[in-house]
C-alpha positions in Angstrom: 120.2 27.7 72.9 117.4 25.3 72.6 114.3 24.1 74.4 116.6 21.3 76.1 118.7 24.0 77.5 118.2 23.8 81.3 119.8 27.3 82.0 117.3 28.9 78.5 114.3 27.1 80.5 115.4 28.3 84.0 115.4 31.9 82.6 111.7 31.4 81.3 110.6 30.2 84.2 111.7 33.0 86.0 110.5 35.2 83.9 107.4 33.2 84.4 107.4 33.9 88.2 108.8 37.9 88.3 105.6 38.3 86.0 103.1 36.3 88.6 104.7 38.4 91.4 104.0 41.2 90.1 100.7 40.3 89.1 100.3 39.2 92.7 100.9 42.6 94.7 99.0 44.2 92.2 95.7 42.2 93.6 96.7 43.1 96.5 97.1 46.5 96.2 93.4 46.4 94.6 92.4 44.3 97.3 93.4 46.7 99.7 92.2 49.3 98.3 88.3 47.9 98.4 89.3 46.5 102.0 90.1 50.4 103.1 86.7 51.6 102.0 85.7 49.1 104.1 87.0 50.0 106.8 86.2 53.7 106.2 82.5 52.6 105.2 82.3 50.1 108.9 83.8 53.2 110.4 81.0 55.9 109.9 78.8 53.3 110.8 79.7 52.1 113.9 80.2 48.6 112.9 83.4 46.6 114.3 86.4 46.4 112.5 86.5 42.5 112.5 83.6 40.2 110.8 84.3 36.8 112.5 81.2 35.2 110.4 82.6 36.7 106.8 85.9 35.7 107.8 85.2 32.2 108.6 82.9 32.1 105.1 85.7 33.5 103.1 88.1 31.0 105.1 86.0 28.4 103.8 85.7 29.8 100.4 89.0 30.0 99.6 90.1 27.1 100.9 87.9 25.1 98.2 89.0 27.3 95.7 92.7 26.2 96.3 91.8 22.9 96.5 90.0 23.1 93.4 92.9 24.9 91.8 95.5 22.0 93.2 96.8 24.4 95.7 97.6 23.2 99.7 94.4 24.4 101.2 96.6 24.6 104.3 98.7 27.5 102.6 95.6 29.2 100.9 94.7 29.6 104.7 97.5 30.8 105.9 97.7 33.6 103.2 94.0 34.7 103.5 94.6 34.8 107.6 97.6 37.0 106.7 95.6 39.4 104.9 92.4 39.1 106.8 94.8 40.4 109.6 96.4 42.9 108.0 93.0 44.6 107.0 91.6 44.4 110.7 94.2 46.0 111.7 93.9 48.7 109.3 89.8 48.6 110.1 90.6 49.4 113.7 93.0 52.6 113.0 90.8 53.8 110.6 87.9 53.4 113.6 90.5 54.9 115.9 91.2 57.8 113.5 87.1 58.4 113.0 86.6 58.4 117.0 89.4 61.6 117.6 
């Protein structure tokens, strides 16, 4: 096999990728283990589970960043609002949780 081999490169890339994901759900994981203190932190405190002004900051944020980066903004969006979700909802069972 050599460099011109299309099936040789396809198996690199891949390789590529399967590294990438799993570099991916380990940030996540991270991520959501910062976003649960969070919640556990906004919890004792009273404080809502939702942050409309950080969200739309981050929004913001991250959107540059992927355009910056050469990634759809659009997309970058998307994901974060995916995310974003996810952890309110977690916020608001862990306020649920705190409150019985």
């Amino acid at each position: 096999m050599t460099d011109d081999d299309p099936v040789a490169h396809l198996a690199r890339l891949r390789a590529s990728i399967d590294n990438l994901d799993a570099a991916l759900v380990h940030l996540l994981a991270e991520r959501f283990r910062c976003t649960q203190e969070v919640g556990e932190l906004k919890a004792r405190a009273g404080m809502p589970p939702a942050d409309p002004q950080r969200e739309a900051v981050q929004i913001a944020r991250l959107r540059e960043l992927a355009h910056s980066s050469g990634l759809d903004p659009q997309f970058a969006e998307k994901f974060l609002a995916l995310v974003i979700d996810e952890v309110i909802r977690n916020h608001q069972s862990i306020k649920r949780a705190a409150g019985s």
